[in-house]
MITI-759041 format. One record per residue (C-alpha): x, y negated, z negated; residue number from 1. Coordinates in steps of 0.2 Angstrom, whole numbers, plus 2048, in hexadecimal, padded with zeros to 3 digits. Layout:
N
{pt {X,Y,Z},NUM} ...
***
This chain:
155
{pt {A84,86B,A44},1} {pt {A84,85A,A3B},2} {pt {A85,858,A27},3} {pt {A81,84A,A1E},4} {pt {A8D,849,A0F},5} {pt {A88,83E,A01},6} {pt {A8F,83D,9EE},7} {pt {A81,844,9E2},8} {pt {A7E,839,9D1},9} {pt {A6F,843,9CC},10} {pt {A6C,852,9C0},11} {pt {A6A,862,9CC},12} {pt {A56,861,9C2},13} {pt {A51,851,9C9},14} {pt {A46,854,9DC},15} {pt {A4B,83E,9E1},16} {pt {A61,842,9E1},17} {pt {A6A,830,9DF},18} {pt {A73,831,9EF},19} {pt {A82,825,9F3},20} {pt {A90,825,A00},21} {pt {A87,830,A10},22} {pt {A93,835,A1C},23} {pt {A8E,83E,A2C},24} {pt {A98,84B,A34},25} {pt {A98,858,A40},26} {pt {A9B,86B,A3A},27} {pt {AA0,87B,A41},28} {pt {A9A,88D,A3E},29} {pt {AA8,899,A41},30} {pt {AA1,8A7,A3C},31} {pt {A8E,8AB,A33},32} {pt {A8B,8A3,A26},33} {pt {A7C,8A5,A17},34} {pt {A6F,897,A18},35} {pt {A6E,895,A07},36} {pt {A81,897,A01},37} {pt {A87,890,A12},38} {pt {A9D,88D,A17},39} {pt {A9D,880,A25},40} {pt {AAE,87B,A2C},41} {pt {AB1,867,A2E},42} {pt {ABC,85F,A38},43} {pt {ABD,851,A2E},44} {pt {AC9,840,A33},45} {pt {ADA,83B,A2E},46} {pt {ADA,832,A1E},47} {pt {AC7,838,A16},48} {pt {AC8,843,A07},49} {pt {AB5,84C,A09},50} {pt {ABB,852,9F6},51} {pt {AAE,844,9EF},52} {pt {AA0,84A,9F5},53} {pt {A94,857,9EA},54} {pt {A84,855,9F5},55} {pt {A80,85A,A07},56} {pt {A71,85A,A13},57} {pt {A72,866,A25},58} {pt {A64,861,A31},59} {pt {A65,872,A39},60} {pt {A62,87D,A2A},61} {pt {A56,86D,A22},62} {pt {A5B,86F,A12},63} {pt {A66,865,A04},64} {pt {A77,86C,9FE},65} {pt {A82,86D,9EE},66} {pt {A92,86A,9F4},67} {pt {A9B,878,9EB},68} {pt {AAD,879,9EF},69} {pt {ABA,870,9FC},70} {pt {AC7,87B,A03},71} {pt {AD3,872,A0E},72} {pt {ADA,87A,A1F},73} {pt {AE9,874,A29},74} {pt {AE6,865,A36},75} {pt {AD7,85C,A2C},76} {pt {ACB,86B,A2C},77} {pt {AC3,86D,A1C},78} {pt {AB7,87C,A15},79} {pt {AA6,876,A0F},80} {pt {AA0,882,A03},81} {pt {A8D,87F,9FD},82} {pt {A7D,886,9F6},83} {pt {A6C,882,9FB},84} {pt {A64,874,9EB},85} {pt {A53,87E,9ED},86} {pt {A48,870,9E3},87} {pt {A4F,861,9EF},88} {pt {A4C,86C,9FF},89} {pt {A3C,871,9FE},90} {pt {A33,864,9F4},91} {pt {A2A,85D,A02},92} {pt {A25,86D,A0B},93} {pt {A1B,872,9FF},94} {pt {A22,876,9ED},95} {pt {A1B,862,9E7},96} {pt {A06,86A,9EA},97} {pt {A0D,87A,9E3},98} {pt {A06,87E,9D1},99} {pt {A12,880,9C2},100} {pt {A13,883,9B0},101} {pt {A1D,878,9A8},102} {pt {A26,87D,998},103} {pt {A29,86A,990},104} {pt {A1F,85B,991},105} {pt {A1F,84A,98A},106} {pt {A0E,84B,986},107} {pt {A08,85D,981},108} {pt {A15,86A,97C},109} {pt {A11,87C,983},110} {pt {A12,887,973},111} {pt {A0E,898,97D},112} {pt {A1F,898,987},113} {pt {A2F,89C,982},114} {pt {A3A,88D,982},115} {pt {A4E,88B,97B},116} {pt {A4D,879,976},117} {pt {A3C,87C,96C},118} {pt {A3D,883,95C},119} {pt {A2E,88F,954},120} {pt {A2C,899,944},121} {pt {A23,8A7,944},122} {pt {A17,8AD,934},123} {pt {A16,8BE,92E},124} {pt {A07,8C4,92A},125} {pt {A04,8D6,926},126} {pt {9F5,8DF,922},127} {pt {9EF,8F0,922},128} {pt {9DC,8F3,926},129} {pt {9D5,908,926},130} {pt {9CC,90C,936},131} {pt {9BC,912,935},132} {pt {9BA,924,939},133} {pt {9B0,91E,948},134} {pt {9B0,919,957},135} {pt {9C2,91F,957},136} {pt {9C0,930,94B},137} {pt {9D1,930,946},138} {pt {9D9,93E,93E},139} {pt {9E6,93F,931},140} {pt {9F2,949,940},141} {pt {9EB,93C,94C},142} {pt {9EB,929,942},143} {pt {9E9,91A,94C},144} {pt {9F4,90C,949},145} {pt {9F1,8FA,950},146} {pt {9FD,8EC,950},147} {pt {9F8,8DB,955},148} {pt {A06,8CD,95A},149} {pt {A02,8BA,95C},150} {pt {A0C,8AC,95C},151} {pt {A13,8A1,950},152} {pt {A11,890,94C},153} {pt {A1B,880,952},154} {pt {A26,878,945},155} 
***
């Protein structure tokens, strides 16, 4: 199994990673392994350090890798501990055509989704309307109460 190690200078957000330094080697699986939080033994030559390098690619899984951990064996085998970097992997197989919902924009902001870096205040308004006796021909044992919720304005 080959790997392409590379050293990662991009946010985990952005789809177009900053890759610098790619370094192919070849891998073993020694026992099974999860695709998308994969542990590949390396056999890795004298005098490289892999510990520099954050980002992977396996050709046989297709998909990008954080580079997670490093754990050091004895006679320059190494422990490649990763999980999958979803965005990067499937990006052109489909999830660029997929529609979304974005929660911030440069343009518009979207004030109907809940979103920690924007801030809203909320107006209480309360009023208190009778029901007519009909349609609903409620009864002093059996009142009807409605409450209505929106939302409040940006500030």
């Amino acid at each position: 199994m080959t790997l392409t190690l590379m050293v990662n200078s991009s946010p985990q957000n952005y789809v177009n990673k900053k890759t610098s330094n790619k370094f192919e080697v070849t891998g073993t699986l020694r026992q099974p392994t999860s695709i998308t939080d994969p542990v590949i033994e390396l056999q890795i030559q004298p005098g490289i350090s892999p510990g520099g390098y954050n980002y992977a690619y396996i050709d046989e899984f297709q998909r990008y890798y954080y580079v997670t951990d490093w754990i050091t064996n004895s006679n320059n085998l190494w422990e490649c501990h990763m999980h999958v970097d979803v965005l990067s992997s499937f990006w052109n197989r489909g999830l660029r055509q997929s529609p979304c919902v974005a929660l911030r924009s440069t343009n518009k902001k979207q004030y109907d989704l809940p979103d920690a870096q924007m801030l809203f205040t909320a107006d209480t308004l309360y009023s208190c309307f009778e029901f007519p006796k009909r349609p609903f021909s409620s009864t002093p044992e059996r009142p009807y109460v409605m409450v209505v919720a929106g939302a409040g304005k940006s500030s």
